[in-house]
Residue, then its C-alpha position, 0 to 999 in steps of 0.5 A: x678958637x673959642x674958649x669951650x672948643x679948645x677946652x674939648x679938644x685938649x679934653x679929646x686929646x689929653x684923655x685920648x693920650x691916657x687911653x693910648x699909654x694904657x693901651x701901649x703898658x697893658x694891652x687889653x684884650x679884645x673882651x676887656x675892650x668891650x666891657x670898656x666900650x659899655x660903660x664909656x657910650x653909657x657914662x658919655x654916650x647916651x646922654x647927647x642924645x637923651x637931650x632929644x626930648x628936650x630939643x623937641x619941646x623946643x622946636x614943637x609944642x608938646x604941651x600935652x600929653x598926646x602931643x608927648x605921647x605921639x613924639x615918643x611913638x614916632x621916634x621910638x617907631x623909627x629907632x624900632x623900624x632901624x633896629x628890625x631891618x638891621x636883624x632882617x638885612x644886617x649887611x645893608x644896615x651896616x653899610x647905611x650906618x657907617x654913611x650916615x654916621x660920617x654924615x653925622x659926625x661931620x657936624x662936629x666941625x660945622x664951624x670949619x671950611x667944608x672940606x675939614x667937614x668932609x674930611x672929619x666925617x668920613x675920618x672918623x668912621x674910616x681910620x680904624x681900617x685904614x689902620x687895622x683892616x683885619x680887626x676892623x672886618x672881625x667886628x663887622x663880622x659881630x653886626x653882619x655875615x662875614x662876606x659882607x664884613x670883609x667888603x666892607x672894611x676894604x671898602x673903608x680902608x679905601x676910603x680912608x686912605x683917600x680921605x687921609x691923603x686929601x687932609x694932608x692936602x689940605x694941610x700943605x697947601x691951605x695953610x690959614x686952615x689949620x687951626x683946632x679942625x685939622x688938630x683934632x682930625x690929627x688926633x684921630x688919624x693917630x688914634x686910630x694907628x695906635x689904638x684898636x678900634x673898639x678903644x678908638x671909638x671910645x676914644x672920638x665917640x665919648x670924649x669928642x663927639x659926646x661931649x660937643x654934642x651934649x654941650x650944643x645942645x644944652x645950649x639949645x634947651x630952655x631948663x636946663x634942670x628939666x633937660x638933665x633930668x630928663x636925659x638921665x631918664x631917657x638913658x635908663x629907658x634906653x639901658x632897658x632897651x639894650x638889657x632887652x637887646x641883650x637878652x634876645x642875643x642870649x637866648x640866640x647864643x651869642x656869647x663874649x664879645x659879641x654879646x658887648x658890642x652887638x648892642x652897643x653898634x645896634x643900639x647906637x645905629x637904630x637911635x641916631x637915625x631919629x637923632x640926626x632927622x631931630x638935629x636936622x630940625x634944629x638946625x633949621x631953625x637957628 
């Protein structure tokens, strides 16, 4: 285990015990979790993707203002075109983000034995409804039509009870595997049992995933000033977008929590898809 991976797993688990004893004494509600949810992906969230730019200065040479131009169209094009299918045919972009999103996630063991990359991958996404189907399909039910909700998180209940079953597998009869992989993927398992899943998701989104995605990618840029400056920039175009996002739902009356995590989900769906091909990229070069 190296130094910075252990520093973000006792990061991941020990704020992740401050969120669930919080949880266990005071039992927000659903709405509270919401406006939890909001500022936590801003604070933690859109930072490991607004290093984007600063990755693509690597990989390509945007040393013109075309070239920049051009980047930025063809990324923003792409979060658009996600963002338009999921208001045109919202249950099958849902469907789509919970795959892509394992596949994404998975990389947050990259260093691990491949089945601790499947495992967490689809853990991640999975546990909440393994845990809390019926909350899992009301929030679905904020993104797509209820019928689709409710297939979908049976669906993820049972993918997730297999994919916890093959960890335990694993765990038992590979014993020279455990190490930081299966005790972060514990940590999720358990997360996911106590915590709602709005609070489960702050929990592995911002103080897991975030955190080791900014600090890969960091590693990856050159000016490191430049690359933070621009990624506080690209989050307050990305806020714009949401305000915008927000505003539309208004108008469509959508009220309370809805009006909270629709933007989030949307938002985050329609920007990792541009993320992960940029990330493939990059990958690719190493």
């Amino acid at each position: 285990m190296t130094l910075p991976a252990a520093w973000q797993t006792m990061f991941f688990i020990s704020v992740s015990t401050g969120m669930s004893l919080i949880w266990v004494l005071y039992r927000p509600g659903m709405e509270a979790q919401a406006l939890l949810l909001a500022p936590m992906v801003v604070v933690l969230g859109l930072p490991h993707g607004a290093l984007d730019m600063s990755i693509a200065q690597r990989l390509w040479p945007l040393d013109t203002m075309r070239r920049t131009a051009l980047f930025i169209g063809l990324y923003v094009g792409i979060a658009a075109a996600v963002g338009g299918i999921w208001l045109v045919l919202p249950s099958v972009a849902l469907a789509a983000f919970l795959i892509y999103s394992a596949w994404h996630f998975s990389d947050d063991w990259a260093d691990a034995p491949v089945m601790f990359r499947i495992t967490g991958g689809i853990g991640a996404v999975t546990a909440p409804a393994l845990f809390h189907q019926a909350e899992v399909a009301t929030l679905f039910a904020y993104l797509a039509p209820a019928s689709a909700s409710r297939i979908l998180a049976a669906g993820a209940w049972g993918l997730g009870l297999a994919t916890l079953a093959v960890f335990v597998a694993v765990l038992l009869t590979q014993s020279a595997r455990r190490g930081r992989s299966a005790l972060e993927q514990a940590a999720i398992w358990a997360l996911a049992a106590i915590l709602p899943p709005l609070l489960y998701f702050v929990c592995y989104f911002c103080l897991l995933h975030s955190i080791r995605h900014f600090d890969t990618a960091m590693g990856k840029v050159g000016d490191r000033r430049r690359a933070i400056k621009t990624a506080i920039a690209l989050s307050v175009l990305t806020l714009l977008g949401a305000a915008g996002l927000t505003y539309v739902l208004v108008g469509a009356e959508q009220t309370g929590t809805s009006l909270i995590v629709k933007p989030v989900f949307i938002g985050l769906a329609a920007l990792t898809v541009p993320h992960m091909l940029l990330i493939d990229r990059m990958r690719e070069q190493r």
